[in-house]
C-alpha positions in Angstrom: 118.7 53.5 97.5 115.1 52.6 98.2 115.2 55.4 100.9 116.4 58.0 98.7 113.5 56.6 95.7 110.9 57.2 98.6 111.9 60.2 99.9 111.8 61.6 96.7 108.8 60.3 95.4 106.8 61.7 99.7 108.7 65.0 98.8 107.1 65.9 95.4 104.1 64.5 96.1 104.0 67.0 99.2 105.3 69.7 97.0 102.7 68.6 94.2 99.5 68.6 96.9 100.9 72.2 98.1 101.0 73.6 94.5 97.8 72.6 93.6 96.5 74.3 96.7 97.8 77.4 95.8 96.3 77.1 92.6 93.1 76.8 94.0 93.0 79.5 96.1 94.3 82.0 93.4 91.4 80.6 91.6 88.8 81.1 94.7 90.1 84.7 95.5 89.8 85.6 91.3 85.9 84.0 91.8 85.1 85.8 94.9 86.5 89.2 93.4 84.5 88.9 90.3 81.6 87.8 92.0 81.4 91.0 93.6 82.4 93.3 90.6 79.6 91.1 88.9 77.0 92.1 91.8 77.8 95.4 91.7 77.7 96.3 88.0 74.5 94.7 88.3 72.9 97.5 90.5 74.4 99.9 87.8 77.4 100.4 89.8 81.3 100.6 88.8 83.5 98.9 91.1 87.2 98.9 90.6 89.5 96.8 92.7 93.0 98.5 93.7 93.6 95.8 97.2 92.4 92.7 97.6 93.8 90.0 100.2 92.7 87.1 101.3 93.7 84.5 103.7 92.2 81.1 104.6 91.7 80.5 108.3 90.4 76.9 109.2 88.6 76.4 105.7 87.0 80.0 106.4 88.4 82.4 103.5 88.4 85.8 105.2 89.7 88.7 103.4 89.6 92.9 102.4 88.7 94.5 99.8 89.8 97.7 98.7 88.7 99.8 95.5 86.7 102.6 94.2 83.1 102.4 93.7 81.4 104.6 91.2 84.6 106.9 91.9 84.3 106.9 95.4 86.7 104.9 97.9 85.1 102.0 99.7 86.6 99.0 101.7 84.2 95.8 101.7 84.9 92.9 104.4 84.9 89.8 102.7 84.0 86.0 103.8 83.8 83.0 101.6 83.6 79.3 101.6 84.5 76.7 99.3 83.3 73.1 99.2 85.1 72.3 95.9 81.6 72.3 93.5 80.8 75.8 94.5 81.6 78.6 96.9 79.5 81.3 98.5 80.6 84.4 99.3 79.8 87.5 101.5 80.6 91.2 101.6 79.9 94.2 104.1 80.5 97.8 103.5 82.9 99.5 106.3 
């Protein structure tokens, strides 16, 4: 019975931990895509997002990002990182 309490208690705990890490990434990849709508309305610029994925690889969030800028298509490569306080974020044109 103790076994059963325990393995029930490790398994959603594990499920918990994952959860919340999903959680924060939504959150991360919603930051990172409104920081760059953000930047770009500030140079008088309209950007709308139609794609945007992003993975994390080894704490390194890498991603694409597709949309339409001032009515023209444009595909940005995106980088970020995230220390839990803040993140910083980069973007390159294709």
């Amino acid at each position: 019975m103790r076994k059963l309490i325990l393995s029930l208690v490790i398994g959603c705990s594990i499920l918990f931990a994952m959860s919340s890490c999903i959680v924060s990434d939504k959150k991360l990849t919603e930051k990172v895509q409104q920081a760059i709508i953000d930047d770009e309305q500030s140079k008088g610029n309209q950007l709308e997002v139609t794609d945007f994925t992003f993975d994390d690889k080894d704490g390194q969030y890498k991603g694409v990002l597709k949309g339409n800028l001032n009515g023209k298509p444009v595909v940005y490569d995106v980088t970020a990182t995230d220390d839990g306080k803040e993140f910083d974020v980069d973007w390159e044109a294709r």
